[in-house]
C-alpha positions as CSV (number, residue, x, y, z in Angstrom):
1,X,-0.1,-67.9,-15.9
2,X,-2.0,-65.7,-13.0
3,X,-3.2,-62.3,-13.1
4,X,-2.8,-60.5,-9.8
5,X,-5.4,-58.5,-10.0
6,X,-7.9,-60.3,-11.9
7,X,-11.0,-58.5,-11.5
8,X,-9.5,-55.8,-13.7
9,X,-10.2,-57.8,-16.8
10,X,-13.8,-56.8,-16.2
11,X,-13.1,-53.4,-17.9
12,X,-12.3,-55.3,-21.0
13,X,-16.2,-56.4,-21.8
14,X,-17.0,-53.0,-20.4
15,X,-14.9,-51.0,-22.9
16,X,-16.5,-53.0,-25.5
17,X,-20.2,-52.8,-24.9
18,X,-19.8,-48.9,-24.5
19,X,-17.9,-48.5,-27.9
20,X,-21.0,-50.1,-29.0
21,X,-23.6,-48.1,-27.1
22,X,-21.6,-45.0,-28.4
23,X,-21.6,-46.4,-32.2
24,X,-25.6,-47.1,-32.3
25,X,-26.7,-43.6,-29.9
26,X,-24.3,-41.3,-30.2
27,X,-26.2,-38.3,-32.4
28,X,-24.4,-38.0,-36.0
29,X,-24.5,-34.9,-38.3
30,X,-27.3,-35.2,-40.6
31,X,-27.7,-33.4,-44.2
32,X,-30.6,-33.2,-45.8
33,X,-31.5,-34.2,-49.2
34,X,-34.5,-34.5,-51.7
35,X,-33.6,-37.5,-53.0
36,X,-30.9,-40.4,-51.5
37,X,-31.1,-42.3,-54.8
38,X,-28.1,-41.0,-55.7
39,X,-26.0,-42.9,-52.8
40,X,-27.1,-46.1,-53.2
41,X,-24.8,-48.8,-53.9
42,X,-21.8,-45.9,-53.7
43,X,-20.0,-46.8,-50.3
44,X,-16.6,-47.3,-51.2
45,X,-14.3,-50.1,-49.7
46,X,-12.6,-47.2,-47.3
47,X,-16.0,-46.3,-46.0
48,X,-16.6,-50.4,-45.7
49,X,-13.8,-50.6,-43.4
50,X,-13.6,-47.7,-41.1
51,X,-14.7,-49.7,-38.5
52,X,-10.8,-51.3,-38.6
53,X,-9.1,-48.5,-36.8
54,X,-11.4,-48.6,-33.9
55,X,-11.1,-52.2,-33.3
56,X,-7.4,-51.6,-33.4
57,X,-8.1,-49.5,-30.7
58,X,-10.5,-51.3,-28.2
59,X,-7.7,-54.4,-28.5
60,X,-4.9,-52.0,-27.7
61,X,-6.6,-50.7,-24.6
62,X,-7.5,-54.4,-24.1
63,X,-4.0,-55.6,-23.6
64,X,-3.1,-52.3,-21.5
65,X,-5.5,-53.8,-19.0
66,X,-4.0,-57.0,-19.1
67,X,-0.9,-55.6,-18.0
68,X,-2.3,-53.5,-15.2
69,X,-3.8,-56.5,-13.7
70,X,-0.3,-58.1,-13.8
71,X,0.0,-61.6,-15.4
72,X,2.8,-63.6,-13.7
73,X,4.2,-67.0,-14.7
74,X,5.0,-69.1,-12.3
75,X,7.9,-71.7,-11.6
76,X,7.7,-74.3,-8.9
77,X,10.8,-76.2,-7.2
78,X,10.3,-78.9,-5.1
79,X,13.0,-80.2,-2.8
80,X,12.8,-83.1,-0.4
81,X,14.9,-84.2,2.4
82,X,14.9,-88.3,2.6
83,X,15.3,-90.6,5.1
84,X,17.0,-93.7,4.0
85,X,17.1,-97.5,5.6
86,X,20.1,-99.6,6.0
87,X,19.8,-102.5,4.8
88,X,21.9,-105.5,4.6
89,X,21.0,-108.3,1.7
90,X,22.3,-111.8,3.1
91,X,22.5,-114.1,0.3
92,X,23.1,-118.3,0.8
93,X,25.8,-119.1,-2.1
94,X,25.5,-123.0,-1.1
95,X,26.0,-125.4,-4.0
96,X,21.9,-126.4,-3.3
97,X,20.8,-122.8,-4.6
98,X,22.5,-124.6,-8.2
99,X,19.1,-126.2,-8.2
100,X,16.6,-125.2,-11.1
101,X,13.0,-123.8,-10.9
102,X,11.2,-125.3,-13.3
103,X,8.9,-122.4,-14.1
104,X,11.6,-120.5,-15.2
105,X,14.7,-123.1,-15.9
106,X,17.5,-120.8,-14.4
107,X,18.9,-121.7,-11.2
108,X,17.9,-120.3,-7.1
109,X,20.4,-118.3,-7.2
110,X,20.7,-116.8,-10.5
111,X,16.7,-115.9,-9.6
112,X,17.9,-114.7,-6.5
113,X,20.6,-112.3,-8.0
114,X,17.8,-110.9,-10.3
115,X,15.4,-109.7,-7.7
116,X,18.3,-108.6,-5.6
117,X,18.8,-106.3,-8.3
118,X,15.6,-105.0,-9.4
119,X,14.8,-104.5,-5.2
120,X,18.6,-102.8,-5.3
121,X,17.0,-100.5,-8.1
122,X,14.0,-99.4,-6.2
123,X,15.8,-98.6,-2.9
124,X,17.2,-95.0,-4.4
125,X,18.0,-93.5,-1.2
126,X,18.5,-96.3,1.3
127,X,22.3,-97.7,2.0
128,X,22.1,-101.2,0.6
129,X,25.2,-104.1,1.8
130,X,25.7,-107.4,1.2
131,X,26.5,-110.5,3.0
132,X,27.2,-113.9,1.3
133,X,27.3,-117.5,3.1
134,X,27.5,-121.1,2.8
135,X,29.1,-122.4,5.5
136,X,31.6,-119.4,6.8
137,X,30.2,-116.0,5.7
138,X,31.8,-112.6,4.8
139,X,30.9,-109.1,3.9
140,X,31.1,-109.0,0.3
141,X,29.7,-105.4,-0.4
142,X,29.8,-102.6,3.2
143,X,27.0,-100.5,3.1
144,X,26.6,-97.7,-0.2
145,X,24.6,-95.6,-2.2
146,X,26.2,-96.3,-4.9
147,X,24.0,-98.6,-6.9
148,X,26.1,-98.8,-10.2
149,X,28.8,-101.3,-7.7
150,X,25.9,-102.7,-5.9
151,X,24.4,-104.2,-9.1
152,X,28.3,-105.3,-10.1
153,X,29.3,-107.4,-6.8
154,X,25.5,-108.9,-7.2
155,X,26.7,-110.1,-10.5
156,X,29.6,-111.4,-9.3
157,X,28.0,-114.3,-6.9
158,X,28.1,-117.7,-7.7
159,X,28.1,-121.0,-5.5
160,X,32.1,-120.8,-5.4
161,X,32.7,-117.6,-3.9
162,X,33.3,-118.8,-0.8
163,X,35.1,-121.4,-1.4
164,X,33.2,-123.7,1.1
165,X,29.8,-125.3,1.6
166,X,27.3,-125.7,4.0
167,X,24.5,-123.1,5.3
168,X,25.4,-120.9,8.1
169,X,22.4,-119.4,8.7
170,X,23.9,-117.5,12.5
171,X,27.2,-116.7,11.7
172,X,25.7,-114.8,8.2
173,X,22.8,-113.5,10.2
174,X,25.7,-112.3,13.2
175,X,28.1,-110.9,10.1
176,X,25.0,-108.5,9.2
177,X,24.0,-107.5,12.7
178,X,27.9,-106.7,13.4
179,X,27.8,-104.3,10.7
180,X,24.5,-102.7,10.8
181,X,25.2,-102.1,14.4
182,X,28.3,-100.3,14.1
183,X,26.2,-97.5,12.5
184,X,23.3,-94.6,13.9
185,X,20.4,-95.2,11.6
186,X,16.5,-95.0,12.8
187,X,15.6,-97.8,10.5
188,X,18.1,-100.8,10.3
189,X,17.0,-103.9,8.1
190,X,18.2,-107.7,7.5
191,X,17.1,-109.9,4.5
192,X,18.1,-113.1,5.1
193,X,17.7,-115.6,1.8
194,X,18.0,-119.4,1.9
195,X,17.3,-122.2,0.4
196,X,18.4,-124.9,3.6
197,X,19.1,-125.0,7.1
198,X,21.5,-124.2,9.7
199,X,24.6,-127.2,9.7
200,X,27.4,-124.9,10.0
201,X,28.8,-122.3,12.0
202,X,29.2,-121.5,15.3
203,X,26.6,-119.4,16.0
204,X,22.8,-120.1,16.9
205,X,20.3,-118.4,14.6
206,X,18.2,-117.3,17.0
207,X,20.9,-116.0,19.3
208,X,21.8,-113.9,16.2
209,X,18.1,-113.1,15.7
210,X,18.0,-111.8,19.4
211,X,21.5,-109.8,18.6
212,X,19.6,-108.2,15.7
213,X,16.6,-107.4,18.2
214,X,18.8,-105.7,20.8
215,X,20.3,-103.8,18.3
216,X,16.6,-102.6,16.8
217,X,17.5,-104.4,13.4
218,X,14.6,-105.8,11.6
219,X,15.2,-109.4,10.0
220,X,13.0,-110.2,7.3
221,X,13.4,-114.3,6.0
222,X,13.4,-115.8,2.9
223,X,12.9,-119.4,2.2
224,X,13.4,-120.6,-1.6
225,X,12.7,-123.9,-3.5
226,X,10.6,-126.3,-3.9
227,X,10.3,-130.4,-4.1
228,X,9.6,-129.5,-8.4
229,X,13.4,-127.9,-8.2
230,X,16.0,-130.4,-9.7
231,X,20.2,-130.5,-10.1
232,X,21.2,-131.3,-13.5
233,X,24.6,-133.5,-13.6
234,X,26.5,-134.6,-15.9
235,X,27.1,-138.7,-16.8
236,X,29.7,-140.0,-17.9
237,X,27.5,-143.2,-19.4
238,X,24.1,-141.8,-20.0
239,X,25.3,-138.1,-20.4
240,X,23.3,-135.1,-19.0
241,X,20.1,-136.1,-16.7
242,X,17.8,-134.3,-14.3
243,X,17.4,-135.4,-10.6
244,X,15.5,-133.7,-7.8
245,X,17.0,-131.4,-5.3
246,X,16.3,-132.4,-1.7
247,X,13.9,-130.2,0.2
248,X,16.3,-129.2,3.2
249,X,14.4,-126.0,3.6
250,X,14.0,-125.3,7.3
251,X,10.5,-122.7,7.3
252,X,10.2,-122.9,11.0
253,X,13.5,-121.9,11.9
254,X,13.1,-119.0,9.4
255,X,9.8,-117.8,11.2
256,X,11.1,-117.9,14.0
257,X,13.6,-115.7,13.4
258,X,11.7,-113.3,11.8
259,X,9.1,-113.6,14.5
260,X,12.3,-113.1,17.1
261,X,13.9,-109.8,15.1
262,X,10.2,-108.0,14.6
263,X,10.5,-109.1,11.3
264,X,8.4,-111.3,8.6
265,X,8.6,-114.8,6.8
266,X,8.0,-115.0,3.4
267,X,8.4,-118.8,1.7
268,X,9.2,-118.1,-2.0
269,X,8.8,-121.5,-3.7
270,X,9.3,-120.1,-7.5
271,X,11.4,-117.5,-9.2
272,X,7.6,-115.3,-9.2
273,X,7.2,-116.1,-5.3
274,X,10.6,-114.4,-4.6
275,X,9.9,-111.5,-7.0
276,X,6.9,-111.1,-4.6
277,X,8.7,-111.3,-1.3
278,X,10.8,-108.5,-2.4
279,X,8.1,-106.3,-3.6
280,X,6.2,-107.4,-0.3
281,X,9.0,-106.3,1.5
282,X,9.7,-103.0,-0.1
283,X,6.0,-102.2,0.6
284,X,6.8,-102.6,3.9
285,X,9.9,-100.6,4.2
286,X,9.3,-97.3,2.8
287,X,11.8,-94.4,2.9
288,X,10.3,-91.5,5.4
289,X,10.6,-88.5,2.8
290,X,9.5,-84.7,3.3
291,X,8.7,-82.1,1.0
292,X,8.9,-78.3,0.3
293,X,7.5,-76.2,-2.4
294,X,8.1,-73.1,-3.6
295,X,6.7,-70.8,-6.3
296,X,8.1,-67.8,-7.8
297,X,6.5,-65.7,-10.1
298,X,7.8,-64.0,-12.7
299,X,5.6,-60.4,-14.7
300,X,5.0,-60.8,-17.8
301,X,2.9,-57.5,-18.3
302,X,5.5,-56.8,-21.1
303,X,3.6,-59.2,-23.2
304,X,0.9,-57.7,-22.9
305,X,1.5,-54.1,-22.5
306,X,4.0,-53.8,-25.7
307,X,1.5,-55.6,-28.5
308,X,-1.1,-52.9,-26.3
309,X,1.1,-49.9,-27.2
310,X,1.7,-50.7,-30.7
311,X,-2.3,-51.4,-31.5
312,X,-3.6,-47.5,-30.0
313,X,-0.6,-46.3,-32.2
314,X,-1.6,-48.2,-35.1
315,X,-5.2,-47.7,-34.6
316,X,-4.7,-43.6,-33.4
317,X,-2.6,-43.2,-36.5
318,X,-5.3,-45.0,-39.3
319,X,-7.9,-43.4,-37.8
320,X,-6.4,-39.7,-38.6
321,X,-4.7,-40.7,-41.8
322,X,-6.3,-43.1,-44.0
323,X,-9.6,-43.9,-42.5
324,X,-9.9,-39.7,-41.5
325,X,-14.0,-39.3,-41.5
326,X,-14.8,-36.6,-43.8
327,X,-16.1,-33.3,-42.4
């Protein structure tokens, strides 16, 4: 709450010290009398509490003044227009992203689906699409808003959902660029995640990644897995056993891509190194957003002018009735 014209509650301290100037100088009637003996120890409780009309009073003109310097409440809005990024997730669904980081024991590409997620969470007004690939890709989400089906067709990957294998790192990377460029967006984004290297497809990575450049698409690159990572397979003579994935990981082709679309590398060895390639890249692309304020005020001298009414009354109508001075 504001008062508009504050400097009026200065009257209030004012009103107050004069009420007591006027009660300590102000010349009573005197009577005179041999002897005051008689009035000791006589004041009655009425005469104790005559003062209690008067205060009545000074907190009724009090609260009058509090109204006339106009207390308002106030109610902000803010509103904010936001400029979102398209971005396409391009996810490798190879069987090699079945092997298991052994800081975590789930899979590459159950890790990968969980980071998808939580970045798909933090992206509230950007258009988010998605692009799986082994060794054909498709578009397996077109660019939305709505992050509820996002989060469902990110669920929905596994190694078999293209029925293939292999890594087509081009023809996924061209399969974004195709559909970001079909759009008018100022900011235009790629995340490409693999765990291997180009051996399928028809189309050169970097040719894509110079596609992606003329097209002012950004490509960021994500290369996950380690030499630690293993398969497990099933025996039929010694039953379940552990052996290690290969390490077909290509890093330089992924910088140079990145390094090609204006874009970044980030290698993402463990489940935590991917969670912070995604955070790293969500740092880097941040939604432009501008906002507007406004304030209304509301009076409230009601409050105060009301309860200020009632105390004069109260205190005008003790002071002539029950606390009435004596002539």
């Amino acid at each position: 709450m504001r008062f508009l014209y504050v400097y009026l509650l200065a009257l209030i301290p004012v009103i107050f010290i004069l009420f007591f100037l006027k009660e300590k100088y102000y010349k009573k009637t005197t009577v005179k009398f041999s002897s005051v003996s008689y009035f000791n120890n006589k004041k009655s409780l009425r005469a104790k509490l005559l003062w209690i009309p008067s205060l009545f009073i000074l907190l009724g003109l009090s609260f009058c003044i509090a109204a006339l310097a106009r207390p308002q409440s106030s109610s902000k809005y803010e509103t904010f227009f936001a400029e979102g990024i398209d971005i396409m997730l391009v996810m490798d669904t190879s069987t090699s992203m079945q092997a298991i980081d052994p800081s975590v024991n789930i899979s590459r590409i159950d890790s990968a689906k969980q980071q998808a997620k939580n970045f798909i969470l933090k992206r509230v007004n950007d258009r988010i699409g998605i692009v799986v690939f082994s060794s054909i890709a498709f578009t397996q989400c077109p660019l939305t808003l709505d992050k509820d089906a996002l989060i469902n067709f990110v669920n929905s990957i596994d190694t078999d959902i293209t029925k293939a294998d292999g890594t087509a790192i081009g023809s996924a990377l061209a399969t974004a660029v195709n559909r970001l460029s079909k759009i008018e967006a100022k900011s235009k984004v790629i995340i490409l995640l693999t765990d291997g290297n180009n051996n399928s497809g028809e189309i050169d990575p970097l040719v894509a990644a110079q596609l992606a450049k003329d097209t002012n698409i950004k490509v960021y690159t994500v290369g996950i897995g380690s030499i630690k990572d293993y398969y497990v397979i099933q025996d039929s003579f010694f039953g379940s056993r552990q052996i290690q994935a290969p390490d077909d990981l290509n890093e330089i082709l992924l910088k140079e891509i990145a390094k090609k679309a204006d874009g970044e590398y980030f290698a993402a060895k463990t489940s935590k190194g991917l969670e912070n390639a995604f955070d790293s890249i969500d740092k880097l692309e941040k939604t432009k957003q501008e906002w507007t304020k406004s304030v209304n005020y509301n009076e409230q001298y009601l409050k105060f002018l009301i309860p200020g009414f009632w105390l004069l009354v109260l205190g005008f109508l003790l002071k002539r009735t029950i606390f009435k001075r004596l002539p």
